[in-house]
N, C-alpha and C positions, 0 to 999 in steps of 0.2 A: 267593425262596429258591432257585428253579433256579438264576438269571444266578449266583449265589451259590456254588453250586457247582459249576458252569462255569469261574468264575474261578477256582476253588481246585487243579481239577484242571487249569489250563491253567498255575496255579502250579506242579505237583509233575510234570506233561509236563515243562515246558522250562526252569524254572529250578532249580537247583544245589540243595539241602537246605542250609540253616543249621545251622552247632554249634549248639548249646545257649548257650551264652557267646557267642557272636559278636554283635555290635554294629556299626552303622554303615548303610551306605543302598547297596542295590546298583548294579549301574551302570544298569539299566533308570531308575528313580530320580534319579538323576545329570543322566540324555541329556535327559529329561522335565522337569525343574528348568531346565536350562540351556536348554532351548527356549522354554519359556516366560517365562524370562529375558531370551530376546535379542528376542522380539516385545516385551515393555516396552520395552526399550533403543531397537529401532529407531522404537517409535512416540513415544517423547520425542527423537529427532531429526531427522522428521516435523516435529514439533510446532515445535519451534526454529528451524527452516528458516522453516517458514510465521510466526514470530514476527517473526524478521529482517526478512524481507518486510515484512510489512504496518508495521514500523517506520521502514522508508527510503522507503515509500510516504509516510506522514505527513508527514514530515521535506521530503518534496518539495513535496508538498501548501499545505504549511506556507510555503516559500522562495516559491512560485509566489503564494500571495494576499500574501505580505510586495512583493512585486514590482508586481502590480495595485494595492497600499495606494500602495504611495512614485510611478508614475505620475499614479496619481487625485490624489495631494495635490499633486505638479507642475503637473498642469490647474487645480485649483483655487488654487495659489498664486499664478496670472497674471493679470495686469488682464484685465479686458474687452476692451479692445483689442487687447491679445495674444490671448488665447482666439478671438478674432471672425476674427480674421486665419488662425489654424492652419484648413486645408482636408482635413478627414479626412472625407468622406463615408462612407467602407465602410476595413475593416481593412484594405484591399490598395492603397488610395493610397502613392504616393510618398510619404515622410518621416514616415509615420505609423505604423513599428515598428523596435522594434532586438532584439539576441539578448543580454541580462544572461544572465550566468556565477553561477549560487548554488549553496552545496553540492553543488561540482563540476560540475554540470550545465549544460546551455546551453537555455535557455528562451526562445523566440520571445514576444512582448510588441508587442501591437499597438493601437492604440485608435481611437475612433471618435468622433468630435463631432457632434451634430446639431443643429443650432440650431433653438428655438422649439416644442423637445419636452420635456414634454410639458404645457407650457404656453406663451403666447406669454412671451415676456423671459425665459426659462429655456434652458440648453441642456444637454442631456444626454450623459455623459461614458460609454463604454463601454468598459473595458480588457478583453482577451481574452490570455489566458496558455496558451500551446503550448508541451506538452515531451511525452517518451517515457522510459517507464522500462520497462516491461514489456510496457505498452502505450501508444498512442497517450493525451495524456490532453489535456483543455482546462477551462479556467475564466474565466467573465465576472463581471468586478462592473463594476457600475452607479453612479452618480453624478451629482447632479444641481446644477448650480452658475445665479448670477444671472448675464445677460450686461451 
């Protein structure tokens, strides 16, 4: 009841007396509406911003294992004897990556064959996918073929 009548007389201090008839919303009213207007406004384009985002991330995500997918089925598409010949010990040998261009991006694409793992007469295919969008990012899948 005090805070109650604190307000009322910090009403009839500093704000104007109302006619009798008059209607409508003072400006005090107004400034208060409109502020807590543009905190909604700017945190739905916050929110939008980080939507974008985590959508072109995807989208990357997405190009980069579509690119590990179409490598692995090239390994596995190859006789034996082609497979047995390719000399990729580690991702950093000679002729064992290139840089494919997907949804505009340039993705490093590297692979690795290890013969006799992880059984004997099997060899095991390792594609590794490097690109940057906001950060550094990478992705390995794994494959296992007869030799």
């Amino acid at each position: 009841m005090n805070q109650r009548c604190s307000l009322m007389s910090f009403g009839k201090k500093f704000l104007p007396p109302r006619n009798g008839n008059a209607a409508g919303f003072t400006l005090i009213e107004i400034l208060v509406a409109m502020t807590i207007f543009s905190f909604a406004v700017l945190g739905m384009a916050v929110g939008t911003v980080t939507l974008t985002r985590t959508n072109q991330n995807s989208h990357w995500h997405a190009s980069a294992v579509n690119l590990a997918q179409a490598r692995i089925e090239e390994l596995r598409a190859m006789t034996s004897a082609a497979l047995s010949s390719l000399v990729c010990p580690s991702y950093d040998s000679t002729g064992c990556s290139d840089s494919p261009v997907a949804s505009g991006a340039t993705f490093t694409r590297s692979w690795q064959i290890t013969a006799n793992t992880p059984v004997t007469g099997v060899s095991q295919l390792n594609v590794k996918i490097d690109w940057t969008d906001y950060t550094s990012q990478s992705l390995t899948i794994s494959a296992s073929v007869f030799q």
